[in-house]
SENU-983618 format. One record per residue (C-alpha): residue number from 0; residue in three letters; x, y, z. Coordinates in Angstrom, 3 decimals, padded with zeros to 6 digits. Layout:
N
     k     r          X          Y          Z
   NUM   ala          X          Y          Z
...
***
This chain:
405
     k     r          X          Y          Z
     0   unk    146.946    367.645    172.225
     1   unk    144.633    368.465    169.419
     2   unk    143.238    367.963    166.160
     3   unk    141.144    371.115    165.724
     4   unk    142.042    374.792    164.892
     5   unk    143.565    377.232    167.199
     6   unk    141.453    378.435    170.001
     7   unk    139.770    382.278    169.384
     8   unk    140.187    383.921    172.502
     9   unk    137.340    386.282    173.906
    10   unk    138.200    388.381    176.791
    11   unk    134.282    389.163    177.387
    12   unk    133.303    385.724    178.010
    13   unk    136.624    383.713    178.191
    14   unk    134.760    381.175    176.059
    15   unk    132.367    382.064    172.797
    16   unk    133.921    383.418    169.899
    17   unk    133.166    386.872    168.501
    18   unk    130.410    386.272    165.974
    19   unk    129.149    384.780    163.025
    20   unk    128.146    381.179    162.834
    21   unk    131.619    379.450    164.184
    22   unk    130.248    379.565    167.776
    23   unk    129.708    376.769    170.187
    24   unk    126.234    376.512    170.080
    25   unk    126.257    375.857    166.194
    26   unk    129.373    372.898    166.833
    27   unk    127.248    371.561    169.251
    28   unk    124.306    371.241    166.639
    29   unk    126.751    370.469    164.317
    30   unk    128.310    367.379    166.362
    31   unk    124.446    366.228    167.491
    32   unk    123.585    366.097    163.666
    33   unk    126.745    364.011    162.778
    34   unk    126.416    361.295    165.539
    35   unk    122.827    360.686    164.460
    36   unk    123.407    360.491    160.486
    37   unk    125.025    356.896    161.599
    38   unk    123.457    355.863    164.648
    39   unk    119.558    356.533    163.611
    40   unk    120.635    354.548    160.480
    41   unk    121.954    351.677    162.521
    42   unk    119.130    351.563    165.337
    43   unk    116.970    351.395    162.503
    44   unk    118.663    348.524    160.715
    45   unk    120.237    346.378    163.616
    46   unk    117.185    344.324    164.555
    47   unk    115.931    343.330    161.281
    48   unk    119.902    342.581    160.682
    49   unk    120.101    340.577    163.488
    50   unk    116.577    338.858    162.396
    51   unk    117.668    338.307    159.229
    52   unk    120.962    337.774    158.924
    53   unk    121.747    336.277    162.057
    54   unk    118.581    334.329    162.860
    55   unk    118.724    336.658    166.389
    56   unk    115.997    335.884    169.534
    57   unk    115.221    338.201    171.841
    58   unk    118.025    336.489    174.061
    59   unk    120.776    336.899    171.582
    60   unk    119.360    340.675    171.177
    61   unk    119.404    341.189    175.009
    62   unk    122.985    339.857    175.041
    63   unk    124.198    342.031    171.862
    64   unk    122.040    345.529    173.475
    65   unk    124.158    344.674    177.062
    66   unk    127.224    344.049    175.124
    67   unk    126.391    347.672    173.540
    68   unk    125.966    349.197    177.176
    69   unk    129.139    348.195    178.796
    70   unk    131.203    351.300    177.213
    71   unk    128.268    353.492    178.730
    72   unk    129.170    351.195    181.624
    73   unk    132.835    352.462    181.502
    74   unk    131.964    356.517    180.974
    75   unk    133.750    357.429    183.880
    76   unk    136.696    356.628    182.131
    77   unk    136.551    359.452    180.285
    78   unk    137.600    361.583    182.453
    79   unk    141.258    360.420    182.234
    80   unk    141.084    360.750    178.815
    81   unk    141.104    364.522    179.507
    82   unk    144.814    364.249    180.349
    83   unk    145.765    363.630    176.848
    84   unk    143.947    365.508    175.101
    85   unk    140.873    368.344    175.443
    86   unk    137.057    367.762    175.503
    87   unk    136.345    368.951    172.093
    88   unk    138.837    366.789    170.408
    89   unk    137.879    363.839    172.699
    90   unk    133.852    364.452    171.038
    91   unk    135.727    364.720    167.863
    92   unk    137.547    361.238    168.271
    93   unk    134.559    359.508    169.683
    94   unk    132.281    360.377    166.727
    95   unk    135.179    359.066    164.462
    96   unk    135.429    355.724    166.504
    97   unk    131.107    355.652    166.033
    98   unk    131.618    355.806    162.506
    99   unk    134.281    353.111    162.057
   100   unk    131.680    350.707    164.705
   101   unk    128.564    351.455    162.145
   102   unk    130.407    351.430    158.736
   103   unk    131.852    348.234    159.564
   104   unk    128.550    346.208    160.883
   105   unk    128.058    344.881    157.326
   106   unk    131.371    343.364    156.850
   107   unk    130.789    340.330    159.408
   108   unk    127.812    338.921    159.389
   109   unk    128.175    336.915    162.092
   110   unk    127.381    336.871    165.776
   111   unk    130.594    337.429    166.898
   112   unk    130.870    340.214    164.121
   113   unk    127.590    341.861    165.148
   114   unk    128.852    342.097    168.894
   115   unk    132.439    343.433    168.141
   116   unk    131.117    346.488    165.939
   117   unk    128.357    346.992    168.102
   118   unk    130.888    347.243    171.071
   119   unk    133.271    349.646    168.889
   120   unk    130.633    352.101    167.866
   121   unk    128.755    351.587    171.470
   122   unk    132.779    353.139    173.051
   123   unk    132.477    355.981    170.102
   124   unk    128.729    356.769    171.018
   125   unk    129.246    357.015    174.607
   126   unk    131.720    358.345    175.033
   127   unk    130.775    361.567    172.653
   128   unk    127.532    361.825    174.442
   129   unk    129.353    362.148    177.308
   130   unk    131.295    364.535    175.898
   131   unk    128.744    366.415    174.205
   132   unk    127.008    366.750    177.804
   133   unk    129.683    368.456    179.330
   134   unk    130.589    370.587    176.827
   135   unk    126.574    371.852    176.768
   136   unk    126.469    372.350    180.319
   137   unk    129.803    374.439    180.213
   138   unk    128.905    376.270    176.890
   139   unk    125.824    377.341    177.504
   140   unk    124.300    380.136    179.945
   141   unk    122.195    378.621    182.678
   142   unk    119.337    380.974    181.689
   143   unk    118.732    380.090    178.507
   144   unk    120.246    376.348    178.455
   145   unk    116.602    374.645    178.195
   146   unk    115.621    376.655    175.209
   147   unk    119.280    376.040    173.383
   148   unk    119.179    372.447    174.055
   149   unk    115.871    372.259    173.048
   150   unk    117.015    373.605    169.569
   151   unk    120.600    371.687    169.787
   152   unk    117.669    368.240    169.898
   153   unk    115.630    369.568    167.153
   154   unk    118.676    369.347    165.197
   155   unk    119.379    365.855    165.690
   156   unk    116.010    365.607    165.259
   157   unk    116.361    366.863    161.480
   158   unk    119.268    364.749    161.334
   159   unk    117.190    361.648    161.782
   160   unk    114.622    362.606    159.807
   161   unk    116.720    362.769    156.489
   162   unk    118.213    358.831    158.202
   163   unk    114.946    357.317    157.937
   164   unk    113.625    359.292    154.769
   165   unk    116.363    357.930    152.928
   166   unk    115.919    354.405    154.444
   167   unk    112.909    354.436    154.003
   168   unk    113.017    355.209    150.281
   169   unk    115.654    353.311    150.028
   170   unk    113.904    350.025    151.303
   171   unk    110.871    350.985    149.151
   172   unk    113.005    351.716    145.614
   173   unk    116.078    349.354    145.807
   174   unk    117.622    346.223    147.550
   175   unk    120.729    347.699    148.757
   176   unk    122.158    345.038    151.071
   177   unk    122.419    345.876    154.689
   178   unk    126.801    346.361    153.994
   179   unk    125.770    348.598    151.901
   180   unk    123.468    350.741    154.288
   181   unk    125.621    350.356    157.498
   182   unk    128.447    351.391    155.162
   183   unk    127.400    354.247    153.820
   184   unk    125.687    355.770    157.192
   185   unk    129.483    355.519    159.014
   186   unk    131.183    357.379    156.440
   187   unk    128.694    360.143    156.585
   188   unk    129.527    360.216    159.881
   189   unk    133.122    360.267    159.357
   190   unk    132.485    363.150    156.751
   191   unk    131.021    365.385    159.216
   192   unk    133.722    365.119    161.830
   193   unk    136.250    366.148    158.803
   194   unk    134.254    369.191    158.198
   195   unk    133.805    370.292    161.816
   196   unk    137.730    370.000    162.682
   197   unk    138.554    371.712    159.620
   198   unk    135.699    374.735    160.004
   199   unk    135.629    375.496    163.684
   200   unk    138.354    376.586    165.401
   201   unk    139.062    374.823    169.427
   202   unk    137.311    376.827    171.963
   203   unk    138.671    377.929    174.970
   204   unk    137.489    375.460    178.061
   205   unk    135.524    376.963    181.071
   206   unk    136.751    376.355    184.053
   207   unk    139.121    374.007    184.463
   208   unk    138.095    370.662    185.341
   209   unk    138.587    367.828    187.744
   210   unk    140.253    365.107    186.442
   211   unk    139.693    362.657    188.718
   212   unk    136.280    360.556    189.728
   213   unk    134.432    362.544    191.557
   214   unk    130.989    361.311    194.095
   215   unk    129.406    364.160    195.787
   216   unk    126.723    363.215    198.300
   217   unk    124.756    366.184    197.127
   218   unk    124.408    364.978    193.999
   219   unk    122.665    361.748    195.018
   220   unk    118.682    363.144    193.832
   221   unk    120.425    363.264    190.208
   222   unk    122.398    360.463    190.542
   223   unk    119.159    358.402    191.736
   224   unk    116.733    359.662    189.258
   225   unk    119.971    359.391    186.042
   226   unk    120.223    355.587    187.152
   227   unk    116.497    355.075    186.974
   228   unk    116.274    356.787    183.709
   229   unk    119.436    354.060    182.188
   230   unk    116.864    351.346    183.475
   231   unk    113.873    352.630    182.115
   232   unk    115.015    353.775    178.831
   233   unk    116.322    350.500    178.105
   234   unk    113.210    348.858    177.874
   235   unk    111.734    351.770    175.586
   236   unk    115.160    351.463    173.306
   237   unk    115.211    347.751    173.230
   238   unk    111.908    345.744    174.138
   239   unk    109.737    347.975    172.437
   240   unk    111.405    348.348    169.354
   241   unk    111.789    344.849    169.449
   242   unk    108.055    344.016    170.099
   243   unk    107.403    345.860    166.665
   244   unk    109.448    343.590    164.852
   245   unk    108.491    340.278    166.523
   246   unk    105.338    340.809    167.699
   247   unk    103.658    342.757    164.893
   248   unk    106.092    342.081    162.135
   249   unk    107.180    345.061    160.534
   250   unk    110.290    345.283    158.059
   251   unk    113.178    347.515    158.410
   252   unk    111.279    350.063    155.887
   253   unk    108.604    350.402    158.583
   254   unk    110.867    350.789    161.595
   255   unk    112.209    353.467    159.441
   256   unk    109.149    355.320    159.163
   257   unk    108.079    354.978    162.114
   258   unk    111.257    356.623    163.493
   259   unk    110.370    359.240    161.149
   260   unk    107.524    360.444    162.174
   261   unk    109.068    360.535    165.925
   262   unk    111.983    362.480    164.507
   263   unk    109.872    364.814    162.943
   264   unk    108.167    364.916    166.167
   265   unk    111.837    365.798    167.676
   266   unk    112.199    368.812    165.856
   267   unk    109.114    370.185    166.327
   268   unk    108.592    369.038    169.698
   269   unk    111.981    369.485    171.923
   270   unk    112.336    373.480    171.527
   271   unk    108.725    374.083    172.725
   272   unk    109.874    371.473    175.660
   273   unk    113.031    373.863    176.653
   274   unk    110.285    376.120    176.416
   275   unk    108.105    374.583    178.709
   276   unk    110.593    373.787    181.577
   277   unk    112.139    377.473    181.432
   278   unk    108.429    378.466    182.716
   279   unk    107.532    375.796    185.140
   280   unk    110.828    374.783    185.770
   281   unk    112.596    371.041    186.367
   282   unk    110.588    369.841    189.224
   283   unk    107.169    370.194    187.285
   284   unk    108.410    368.871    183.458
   285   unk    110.001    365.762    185.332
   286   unk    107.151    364.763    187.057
   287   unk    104.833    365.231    183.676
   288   unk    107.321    363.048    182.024
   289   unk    107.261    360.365    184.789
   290   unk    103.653    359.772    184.904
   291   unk    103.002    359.545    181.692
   292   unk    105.913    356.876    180.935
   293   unk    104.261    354.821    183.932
   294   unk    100.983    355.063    182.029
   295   unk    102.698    353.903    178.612
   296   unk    104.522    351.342    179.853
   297   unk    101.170    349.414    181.451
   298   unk    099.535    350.362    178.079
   299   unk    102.437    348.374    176.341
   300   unk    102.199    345.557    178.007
   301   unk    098.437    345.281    177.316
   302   unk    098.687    346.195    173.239
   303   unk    097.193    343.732    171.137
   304   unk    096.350    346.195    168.259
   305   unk    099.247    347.558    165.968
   306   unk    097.920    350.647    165.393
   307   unk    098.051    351.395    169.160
   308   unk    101.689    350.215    169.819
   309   unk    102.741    352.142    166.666
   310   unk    100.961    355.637    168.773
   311   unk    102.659    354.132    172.242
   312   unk    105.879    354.233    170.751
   313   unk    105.389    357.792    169.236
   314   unk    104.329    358.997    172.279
   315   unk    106.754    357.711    174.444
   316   unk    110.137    358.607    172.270
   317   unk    107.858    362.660    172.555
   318   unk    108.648    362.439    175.808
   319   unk    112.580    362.005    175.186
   320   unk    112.228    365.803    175.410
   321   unk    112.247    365.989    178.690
   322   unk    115.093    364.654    179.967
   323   unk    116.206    368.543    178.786
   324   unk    115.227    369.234    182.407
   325   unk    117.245    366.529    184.283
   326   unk    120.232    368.181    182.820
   327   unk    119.408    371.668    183.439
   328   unk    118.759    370.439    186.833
   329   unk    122.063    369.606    187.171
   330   unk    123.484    372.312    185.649
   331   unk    121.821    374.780    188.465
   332   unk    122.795    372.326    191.082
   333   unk    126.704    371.610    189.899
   334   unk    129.934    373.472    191.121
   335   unk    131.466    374.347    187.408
   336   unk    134.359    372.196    188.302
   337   unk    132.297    369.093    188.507
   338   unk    131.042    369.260    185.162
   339   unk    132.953    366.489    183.103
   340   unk    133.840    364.830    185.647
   341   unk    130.242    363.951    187.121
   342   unk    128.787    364.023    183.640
   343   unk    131.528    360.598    182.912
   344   unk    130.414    359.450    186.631
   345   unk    126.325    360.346    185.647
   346   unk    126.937    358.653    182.248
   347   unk    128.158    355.352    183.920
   348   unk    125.669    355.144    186.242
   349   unk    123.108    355.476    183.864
   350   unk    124.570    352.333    182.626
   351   unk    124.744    350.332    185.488
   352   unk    121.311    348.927    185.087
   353   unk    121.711    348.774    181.312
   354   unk    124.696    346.139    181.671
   355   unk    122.431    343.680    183.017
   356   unk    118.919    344.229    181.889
   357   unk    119.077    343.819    178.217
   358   unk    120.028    339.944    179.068
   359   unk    118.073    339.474    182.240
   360   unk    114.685    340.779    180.780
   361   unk    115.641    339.672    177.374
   362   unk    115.272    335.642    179.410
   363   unk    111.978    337.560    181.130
   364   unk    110.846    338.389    177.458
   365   unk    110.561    334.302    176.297
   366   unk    108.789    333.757    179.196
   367   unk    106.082    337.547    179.634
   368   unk    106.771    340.126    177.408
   369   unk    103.974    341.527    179.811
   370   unk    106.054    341.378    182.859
   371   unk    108.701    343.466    181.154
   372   unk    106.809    346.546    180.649
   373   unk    105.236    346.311    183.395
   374   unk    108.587    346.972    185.650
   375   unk    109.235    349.702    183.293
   376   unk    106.120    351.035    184.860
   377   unk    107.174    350.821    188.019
   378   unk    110.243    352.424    187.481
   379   unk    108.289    355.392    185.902
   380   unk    106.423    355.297    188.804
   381   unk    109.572    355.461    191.496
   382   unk    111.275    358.168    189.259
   383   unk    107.779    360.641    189.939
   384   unk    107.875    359.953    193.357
   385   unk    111.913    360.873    193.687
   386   unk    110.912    364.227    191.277
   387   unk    108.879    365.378    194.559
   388   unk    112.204    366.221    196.220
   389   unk    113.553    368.193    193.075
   390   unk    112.840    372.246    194.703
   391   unk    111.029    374.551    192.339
   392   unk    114.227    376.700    192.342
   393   unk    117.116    374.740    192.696
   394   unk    120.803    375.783    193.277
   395   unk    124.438    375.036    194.067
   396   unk    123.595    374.358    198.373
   397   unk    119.016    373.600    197.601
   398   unk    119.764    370.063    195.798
   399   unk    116.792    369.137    197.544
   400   unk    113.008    369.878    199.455
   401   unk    115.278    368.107    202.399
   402   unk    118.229    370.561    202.391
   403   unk    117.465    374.624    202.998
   404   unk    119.860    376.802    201.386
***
């Protein structure tokens, strides 16, 4: 079953077409542009919505952002997905299902409203990331995957940063209600995946994948330090971006600049990262990523001075970057096989802690804001002392400094 083109076959590589610009690579850049024309739009807009609007606290926020996770929650489930139709029409589906979540937010006001869309674009989003992870790992060459990635980011990264211009200008110019916004960032959504199943052609899969939920036991480094990461980011994604709104009292048009400036940061930033970790490798770019959240996070929970959050928050979404090198580790590690179906089992454990801390820190927030940075800290602080075990070289058989090939 699918919705795209017929597949170009290549006997060279059994996978990338011939030339030009219809090549995987460019669909994957394609596809990470897409998803963020709705989803920067509605991460920008869905707390001051939800202030606004909906006369949200940080506990009805905690609910809505777990409500949001429980799709990630249910990755896994992708994987059965692959027996009706392929992995490229799956993305394809997903990013139409974001689209119809976002475009829709505006049309019920209501907390009820707020928490179905959010749950129908949250199954669209996650499920295409997952998607899109797989299909990267299986794409692209192992020796160059950093530096690709790197670029396939920087690309999203433009994405957003023509989301929040034109928010931004918008909030500044007009009064365009927030069905209006949430509207018009789903359809553009929608738009691209029209375009990209009627200009690239279906690609031939790699090797044929498991379709069944898979737990390898030497896997559990990645699994560890991907479930830490779901827990950590969470507090980036929802308490700080939060604490700018409550705390310091900025308006949408200032979230929206703010994530400006960090997606301009993006695209500058995340190829000279896939630089970076093709020369010192996974082991070394986690463990600079790791301390330096652990020294954020205690700075945020300090931060009395909005100038300072505002460069806390920059800093911290920089080091989104890096995360390049948790997948890369896994792609050296992996048996091709495994691919999709430990990226859907990765992807679900990621969410695990996400279910439940959105609503058990968001209680924690009424009480110590404080307190909830400072476990993101700690977290940081676990994930640097798990990236000790990550070899310099790793492979399929060397997970780990405790296993010799």
């Amino acid at each position: 079953m699918s919705i795209a083109r017929p597949a170009i076959e290549n006997p060279k590589s059994g996978l990338l077409p011939e030339k030009g610009w219809r090549q995987p690579a460019v669909l994957l850049m394609l596809m990470a542009a897409a998803m963020q024309l709705s989803f920067a739009a509605w991460w920008t807009l869905q707390y001051n919505f939800a202030a606004e609007m909906l006369n949200f606290t940080g506990k009805e926020v905690g609910i809505q952002q777990s409500i949001r996770e429980i799709p990630g929650f249910l990755s896994f489930a992708a994987v059965f997905l692959l027996f009706l139709m392929r992995e490229q029409t799956l993305a394809m589906v997903s990013l139409a299902l974001l689209g119809i979540g976002i475009a829709a937010t505006g049309f019920f006001p209501s907390a009820l409203g707020f928490y179905l869309t959010t749950f129908i674009g949250s199954i669209g989003f996650h499920y295409y990331e997952t998607m899109h992870q797989s299909l990267t790992l299986q794409w692209l060459p192992k020796k160059t995957a950093p530096a690709i990635m790197g670029r396939i980011m920087s690309v999203g990264g433009f994405a957003q940063l023509l989301t929040y211009a034109f928010i931004f200008l918008i909030g500044s110019l007009y009064e365009l209600s927030y069905l209006t916004m949430f509207a018009f960032a789903g359809g553009a959504t929608l738009v691209g995946v029209i375009i990209m199943i009627t200009a690239f052609p279906t690609y031939p899969e790699g090797e044929f994948q498991t379709r069944s939920l898979i737990l390898r036991k030497r896997y559990w480094l990645y699994y560890l330090l991907t479930f830490m990461g779901g827990a950590r980011r969470q507090i980036f994604m929802v308490f700080a971006s939060w604490m700018m709104i409550e705390k310091f009292g900025y308006a949408f048009k200032d979230i929206a600049a703010l994530f400006l400036v960090n997606a301009a940061g993006v695209m500058i930033i995340a190829p000279l990262v896939g630089q970076l970790i093709l020369k010192l490798g996974e082991r070394t770019a986690l463990r600079i990523e790791y301390a330096a959240l652990a020294l954020i996070f205690v700075a945020y929970a300090f931060v009395e001075i909005p100038e300072i959050a505002i460069a806390l928050y920059i800093l911290d979404h920089a080091f989104f970057s890096f995360d390049i090198a948790l997948k890369t580790y896994f792609q050296k590690i992996a048996t091709n096989s495994d691919i999709a179906a430990t990226t859907g089992v990765a992807f679900t454990i990621n969410h695990i802690a996400a279910v439940f801390i959105p609503v058990i820190f968001g209680l924690l927030w009424l009480y110590s804001p404080a307190s909830v940075f400072l476990a993101g800290a700690a977290m940081a602080t676990l994930s640097l002392v798990l990236a000790y075990l990550i070899p310099r070289h790793p492979t399929d058989g060397y997970e780990t400094v405790l296993k010799r090939a």
